[in-house]
N, C-alpha and C positions, 0 to 999 in steps of 0.2 A: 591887441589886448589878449591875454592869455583868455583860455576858454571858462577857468575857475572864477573869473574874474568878471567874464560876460556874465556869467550864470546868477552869480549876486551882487548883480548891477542893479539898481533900485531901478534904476529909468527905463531900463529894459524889460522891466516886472510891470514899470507903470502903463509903458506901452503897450502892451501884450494884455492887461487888465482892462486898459480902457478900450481899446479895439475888441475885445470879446462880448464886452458890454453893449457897446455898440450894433456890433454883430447881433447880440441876443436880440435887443431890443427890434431892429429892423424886420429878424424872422417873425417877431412876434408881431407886430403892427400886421406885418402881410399872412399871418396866419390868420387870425382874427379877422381883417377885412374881405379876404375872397374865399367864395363860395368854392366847396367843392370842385375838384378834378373827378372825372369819372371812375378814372382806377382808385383813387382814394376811399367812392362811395364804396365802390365793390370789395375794396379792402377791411372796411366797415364791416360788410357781411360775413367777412371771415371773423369777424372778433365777438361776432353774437353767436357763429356758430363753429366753438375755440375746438381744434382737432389735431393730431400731431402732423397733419400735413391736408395741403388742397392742391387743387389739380394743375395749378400755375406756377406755386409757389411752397417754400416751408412754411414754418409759420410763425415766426418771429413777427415777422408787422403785425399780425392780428393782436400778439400781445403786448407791443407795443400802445396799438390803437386801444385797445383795450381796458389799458390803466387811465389814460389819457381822457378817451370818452366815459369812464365811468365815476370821473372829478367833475369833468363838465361836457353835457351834451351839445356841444355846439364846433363850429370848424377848429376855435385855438385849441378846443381841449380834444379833439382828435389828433391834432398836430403837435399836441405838447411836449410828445418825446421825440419826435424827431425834432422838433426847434433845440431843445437840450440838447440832446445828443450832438447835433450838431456843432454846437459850440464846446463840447467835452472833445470833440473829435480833432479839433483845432487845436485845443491845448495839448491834447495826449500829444499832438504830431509837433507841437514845441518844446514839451518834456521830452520826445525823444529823440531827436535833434542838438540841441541845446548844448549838451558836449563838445559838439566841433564850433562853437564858438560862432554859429551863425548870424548874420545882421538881422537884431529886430523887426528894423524899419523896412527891409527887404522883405518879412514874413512875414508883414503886415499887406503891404500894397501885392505880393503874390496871391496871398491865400483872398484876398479881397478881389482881387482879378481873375479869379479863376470862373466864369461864369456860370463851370457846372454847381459851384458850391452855394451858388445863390436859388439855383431854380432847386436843388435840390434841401438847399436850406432850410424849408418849411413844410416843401410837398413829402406828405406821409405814402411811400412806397417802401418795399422791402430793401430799395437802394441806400436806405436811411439807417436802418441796423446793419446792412453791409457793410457799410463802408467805417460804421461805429466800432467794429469787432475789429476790421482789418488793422486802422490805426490802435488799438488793445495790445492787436499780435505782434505789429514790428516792433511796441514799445516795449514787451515781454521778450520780443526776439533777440531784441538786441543785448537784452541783459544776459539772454541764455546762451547767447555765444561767447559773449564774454565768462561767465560761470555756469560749471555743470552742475544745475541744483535742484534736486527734487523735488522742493517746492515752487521753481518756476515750471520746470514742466506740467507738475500739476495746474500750475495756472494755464498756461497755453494750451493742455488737454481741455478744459473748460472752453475755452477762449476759440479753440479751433472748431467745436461743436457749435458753440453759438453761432460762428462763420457760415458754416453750413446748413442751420436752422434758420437764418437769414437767405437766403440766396444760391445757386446755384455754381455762381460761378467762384465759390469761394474755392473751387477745385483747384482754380488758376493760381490761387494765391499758394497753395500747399506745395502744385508739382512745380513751378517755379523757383519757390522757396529751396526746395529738397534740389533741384539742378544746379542751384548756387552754392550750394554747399552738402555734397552728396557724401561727405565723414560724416554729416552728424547721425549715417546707420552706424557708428559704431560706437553710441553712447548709448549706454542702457536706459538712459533717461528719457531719452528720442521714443525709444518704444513704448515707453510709457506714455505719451503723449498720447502714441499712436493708438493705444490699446482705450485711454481713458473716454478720448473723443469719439472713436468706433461704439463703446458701449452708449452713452449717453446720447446719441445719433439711432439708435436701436429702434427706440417709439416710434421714428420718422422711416425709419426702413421696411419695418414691419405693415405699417397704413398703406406704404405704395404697394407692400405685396396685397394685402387684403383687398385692395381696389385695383387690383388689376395693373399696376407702373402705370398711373396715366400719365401723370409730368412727363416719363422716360419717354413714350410714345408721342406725345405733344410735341416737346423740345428735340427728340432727336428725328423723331421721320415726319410728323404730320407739320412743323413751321419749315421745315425747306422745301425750296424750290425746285423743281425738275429744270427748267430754263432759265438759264444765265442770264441776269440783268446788270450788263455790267454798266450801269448808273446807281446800282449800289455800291462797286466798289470804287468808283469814282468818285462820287461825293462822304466819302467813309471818312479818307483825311483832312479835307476842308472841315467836317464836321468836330472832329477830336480838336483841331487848332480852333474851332472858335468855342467847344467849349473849355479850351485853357483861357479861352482870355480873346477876344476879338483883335487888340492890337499888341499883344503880348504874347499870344501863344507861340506862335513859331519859334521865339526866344527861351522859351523855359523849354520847349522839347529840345531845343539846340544847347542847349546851357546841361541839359538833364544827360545826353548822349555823349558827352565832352567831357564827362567828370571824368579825376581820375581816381581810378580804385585803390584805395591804400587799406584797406581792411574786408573780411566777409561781411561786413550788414551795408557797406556800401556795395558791394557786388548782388546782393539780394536785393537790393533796391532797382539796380538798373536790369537784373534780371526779369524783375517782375515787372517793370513798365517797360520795358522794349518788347518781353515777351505776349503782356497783355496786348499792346499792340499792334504786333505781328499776328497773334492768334486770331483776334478779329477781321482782322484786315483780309484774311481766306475764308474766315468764314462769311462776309461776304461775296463771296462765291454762290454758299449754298441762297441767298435771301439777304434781306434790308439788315442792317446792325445797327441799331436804334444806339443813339448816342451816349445813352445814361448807361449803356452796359460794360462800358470801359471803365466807369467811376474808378473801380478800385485800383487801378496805375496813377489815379493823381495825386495817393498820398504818398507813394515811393516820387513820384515827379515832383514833385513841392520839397521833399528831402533833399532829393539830387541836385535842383535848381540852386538851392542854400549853400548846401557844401561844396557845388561847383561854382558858388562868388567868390565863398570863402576863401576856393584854394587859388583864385585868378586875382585876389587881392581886393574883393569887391565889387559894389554893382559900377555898370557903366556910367558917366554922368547924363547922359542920356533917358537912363531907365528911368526914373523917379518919374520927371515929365511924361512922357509916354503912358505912364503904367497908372500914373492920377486923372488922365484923358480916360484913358483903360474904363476906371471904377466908373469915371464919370459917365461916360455912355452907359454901361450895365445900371446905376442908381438911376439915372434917369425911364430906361424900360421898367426899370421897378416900379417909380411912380407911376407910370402913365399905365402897366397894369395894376396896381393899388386904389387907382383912383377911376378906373375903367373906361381911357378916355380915349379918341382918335381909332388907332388900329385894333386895339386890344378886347374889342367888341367884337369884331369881324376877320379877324385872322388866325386862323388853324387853329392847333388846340389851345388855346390862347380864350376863343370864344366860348368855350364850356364852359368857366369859371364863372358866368352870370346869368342870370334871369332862370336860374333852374329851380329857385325857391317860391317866383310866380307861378311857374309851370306846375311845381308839384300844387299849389292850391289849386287852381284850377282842375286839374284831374282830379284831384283830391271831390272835390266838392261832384265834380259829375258821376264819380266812381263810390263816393260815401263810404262803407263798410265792405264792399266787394272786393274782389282778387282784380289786379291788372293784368295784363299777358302785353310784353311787345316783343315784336322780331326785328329789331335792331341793335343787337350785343348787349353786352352784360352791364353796361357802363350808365344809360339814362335807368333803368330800371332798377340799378342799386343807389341811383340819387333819387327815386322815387322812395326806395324804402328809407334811406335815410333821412329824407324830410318828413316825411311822416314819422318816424320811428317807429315802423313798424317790418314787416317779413310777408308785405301783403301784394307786392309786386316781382312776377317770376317771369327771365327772359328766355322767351323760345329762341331756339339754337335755328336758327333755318340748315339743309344740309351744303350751300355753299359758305356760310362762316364756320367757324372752327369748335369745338368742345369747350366751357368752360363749369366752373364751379357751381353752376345750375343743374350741371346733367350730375350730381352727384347729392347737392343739398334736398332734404324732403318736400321742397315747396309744389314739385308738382304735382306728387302725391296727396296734396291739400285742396288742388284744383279742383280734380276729376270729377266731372257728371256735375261742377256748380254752373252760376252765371255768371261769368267776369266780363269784362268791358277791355274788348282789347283796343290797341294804343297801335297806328304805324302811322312813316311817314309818307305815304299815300295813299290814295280814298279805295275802297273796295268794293268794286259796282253791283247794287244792290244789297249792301252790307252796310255802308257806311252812312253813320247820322250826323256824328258830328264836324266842324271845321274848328279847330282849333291854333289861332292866330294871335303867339305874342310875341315878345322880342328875341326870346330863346329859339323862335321858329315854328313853324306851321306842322300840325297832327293832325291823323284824321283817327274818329274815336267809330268803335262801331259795339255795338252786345253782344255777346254770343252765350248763346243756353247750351244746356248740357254739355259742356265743352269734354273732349276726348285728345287726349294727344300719349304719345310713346315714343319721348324725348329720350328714354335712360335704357329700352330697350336694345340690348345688344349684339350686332349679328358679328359671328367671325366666320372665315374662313380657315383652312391649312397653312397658304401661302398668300403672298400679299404681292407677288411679284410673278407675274404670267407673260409664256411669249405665245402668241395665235395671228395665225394665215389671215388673211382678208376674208370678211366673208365667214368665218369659221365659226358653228356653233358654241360656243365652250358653256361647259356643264360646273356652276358651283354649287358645292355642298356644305349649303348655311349649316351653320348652327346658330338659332333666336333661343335667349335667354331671357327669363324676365326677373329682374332687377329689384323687383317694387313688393311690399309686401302685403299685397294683396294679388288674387288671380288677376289674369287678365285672359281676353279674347278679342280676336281680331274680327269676329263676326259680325258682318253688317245688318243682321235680324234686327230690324226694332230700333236701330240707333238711326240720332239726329244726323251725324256727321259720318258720312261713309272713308273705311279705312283701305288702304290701299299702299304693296309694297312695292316700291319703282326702284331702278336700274341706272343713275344717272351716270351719264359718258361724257368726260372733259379732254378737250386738246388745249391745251396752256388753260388759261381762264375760261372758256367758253364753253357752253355747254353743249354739246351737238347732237344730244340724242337722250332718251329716258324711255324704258322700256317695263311694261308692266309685269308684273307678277300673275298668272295665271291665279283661276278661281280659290285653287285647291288651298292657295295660302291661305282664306277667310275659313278656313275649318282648324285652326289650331288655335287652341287654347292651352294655357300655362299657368302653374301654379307657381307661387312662391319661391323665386331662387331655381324652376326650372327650367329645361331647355329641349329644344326642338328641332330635330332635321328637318330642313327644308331644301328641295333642289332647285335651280334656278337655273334658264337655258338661256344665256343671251348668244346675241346675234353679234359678231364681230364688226367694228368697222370694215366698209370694203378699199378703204386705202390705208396704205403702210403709212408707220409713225408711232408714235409715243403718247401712249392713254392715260387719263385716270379715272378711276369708277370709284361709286361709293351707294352704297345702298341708305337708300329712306324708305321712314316710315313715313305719309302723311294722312292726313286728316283734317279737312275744312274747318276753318277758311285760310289754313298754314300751309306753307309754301312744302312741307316735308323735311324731319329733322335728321341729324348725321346720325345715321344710327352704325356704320362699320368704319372702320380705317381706308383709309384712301388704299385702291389695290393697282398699281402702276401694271399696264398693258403693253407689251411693244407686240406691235402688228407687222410682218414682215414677210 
């Protein structure tokens, strides 16, 4: 059937109408019945506290969540936009297709099998506006290849900013795009794109400078790893095939690498999915490549998959079967997490999704009107605020987890010198009163008066990268910063909670050493926004190897927060 002819096929409108429908309605049943994801709550917090950028991420999900939660405070109206969008992202990616004459019935049971598109179907991450913009651009891309027009540029200048105020990796999608078709520097229209999305990118460029590039330093030096685990890059592809599709996947990457290229938006398609996952695939090297960070190759792979049936004459008779087995496994995990039954209680992140709305009453009722404090990441302590609705639970960084949007938000400035009720999950000997025992898991609660901590305190050095002899004293010259806008002092006169600045030394994971700061540190005090030399003498390991140090502040009954960047040692 000619492709003018698929396109205003009534039944082919009807199937595609009712499979959307359907689609909507399933994200929304599952939006609506399960609690919270952690990064969801946490992503909550960015939308109370709306900024052109936070330390993880841009900040599109926040204004997503934002509109969403401000219709309805509760899980569907957090997830409103992304359940939309969702389903807008499916259609854009049929409206842009559609020309080569694609099988309905085929883009029906693909995009329905594809398993990332289910888990991410409903869950409100920044994966959710990413992948919204990306399906925008090929549909804009494709027309701008076809015509050089000032008004699509201007739209993919838009289009390309939102990409990147979503997400980080929308880079992938730009320099890929640009390798598949590297003439289009010579339309003046291209620069225009280039110029429009650069400007409207500005707000978000300029916060990372004002705050110091924390993302830059997060994502490119503080999440890789120094030691090769190569069981990240082993289970990297097993992971991409199941989230294509559990008994499908390996077919649609096979079908997707097979197409043949008869124009440039089909060579930008397979540019971007081969290249997405070639890219990852080294970068696990440096650490873990958590599966949702490919999302955006599987709207060029779902492209590629169609127009490589098309041009083979159709699906196999094979596929149908298979690929209805496919859905059926994936709707089946759906109910049995919808309805929170068997495994889905008790396996990996799977088990956050419940009982965290008992938990927050519970503390709720022991903590009343007080500040919480946990040292357990960012993630239970932004479903505390979010079940409460309130900004009244701040999580301490310990200094072996990582920096997050706490060491930057005012909340621990709200703390300081009150009585909060801190939350962990093991008891603290002669601190801890309560036992806290329910299906979400066991806490133990303890009070703490005058609480002090210097979580957002910042020490740098010159260099971050040292070589020293065994044995070898090495001499650093801090610079402490303070942050907060009020003074501060490190002086133990008079305080409940004595302060102290340590030295900790890591070989792989392990900590093998932490080394105190002489007295002279408890005589510096700082005002507002300033900063102070301090020397520090540590003592080298005495065997050769590959270090990493990072200075803490701590302060009872806290383990000591990340206060500098990791500073890699080689001892030789």
């Amino acid at each position: 059937m000619p492709a003018s002819a698929l396109n205003k096929n009534p039944s082919s409108s009807k199937i595609i109408f009712y499979f959307l429908l359907l689609w909507t309605a399933l994200n929304a049943v599952q939006a609506f019945t399960l609690e919270l994801q952690g990064d969801e709550a946490y992503y909550w917090l960015y939308s109370r506290y709306l900024d052109w950028g936070y330390f993880d991420h841009p900040p599109m999900v926040a204004i997503f969540i934002r509109i969403g939660d401000s219709l309805l405070h509760n899980e569907f109206g957090l997830r409103l936009l992304t359940v939309l969008t969702s389903t807008a992202s499916i259609y854009i990616i049929w409206c842009t297709i559609k020309k080569y004459a694609v099988d309905p019935v085929a883009f029906v049971l693909i995009i329905s099998g594809l398993f990332i598109f289910h888990i991410y179907g409903f869950t409100a991450t920044p994966d959710g506006p990413l992948f919204f913009f990306t399906t925008l651009f090929y549909f804009f891309y494709r027309q701008y290849i076809e015509k050089d027009s000032w008004g699509l540029a201007i739209l993919l200048g838009i289009v390309v900013a939102c990409l990147f105020y979503s997400k980080y990796n929308a880079v992938l999608v730009m320099v890929f795009t640009l390798a598949a078709n590297i003439k289009l520097v010579k339309r003046p229209s291209f620069w225009l794109i280039v110029i429009l999305a650069i400007v409207l990118y500005i707000p978000h460029i300029l916060w990372q400078i004002n705050h110091g590039y924390p993302s830059v330093n997060y994502h490119l030096f503080e999440r890789s790893a120094r030691i090769y685990d190569f069981t990240n890059t082993f289970s990297y592809l097993p992971a991409q095939l199941l989230m294509a599709g559990p008994l499908i996947g390996w077919f649609l990457f096979y079908k997707a690498f097979t197409v043949k290229v008869k124009d440039a938006f089909i060579r930008c398609l397979l540019v971007n999915c081969a290249g997405t996952l070639i890219f990852f695939f080294f970068s696990s090297i440096k650490g873990e490549v958590q599966p949702q960070w490919t999302f955006i190759l599987f709207a060029p792979l779902v492209m590629l998959v169609l127009i490589g049936l098309k041009q083979s004459g159709g699906r196999p008779k094979w596929f149908v079967p298979v690929a209805v087995v496919n859905l059926s496994v994936i709707l089946v995990v759906r109910v049995i997490v919808i309805v929170g039954f068997g495994f889905a209680k008790t396996y990996g992140h799977l088990k956050s999704y419940y009982g965290f709305k008992e938990w927050t009453k519970v503390i709720k009722h022991i903590a009343g009107d007080h500040y919480v404090v946990m040292s357990e990441g960012f993630q239970n302590p932004s479903k505390y605020n979010y079940y409460t609705n309130s900004l009244t639970c701040f999580a301490y960084d310990n200094f072996d987890y990582r920096r997050t949007q706490f060491d930057i938000w005012p909340m621990e400035d709200s703390i300081q010198h009150k009585r909060v009720y801190y939350l962990t999950f093991y008891p603290i000997k002669g601190l801890s009163t309560d036992s806290i025992k329910i299906a979400a898991g066991t806490w133990y609660g303890a009070w703490v008066n005058d609480l002090r901590t210097y979580q957002k305190v910042s020490i740098e050095i010159a260099s971050y990268k040292l070589t020293a002899l065994p044995g070898q004293k090495i001499k650093f010259n801090l610079t402490i910063t303070n942050p907060y806008p009020f003074p501060i002092s490190f002086s133990n006169a008079g305080s409940l909670h004595k302060v102290i600045l340590r030295a900790c030394l890591f070989k792989g994971s392990d900590m093998i050493k932490v080394q105190k700061a002489a007295v002279d540190f408890n005589s510096i005090n700082l005002e507002p926004g300033k900063s102070a030399p301090y020397t520090f003498i540590l003592d080298a390991p005495p065997w050769k190897g590959l270090y990493d140090l990072l200075f803490s502040i701590q302060t009872d009954p806290f383990n000591g927060s990340k206060n500098s960047r990791i500073i890699n040692i080689n001892v030789r």
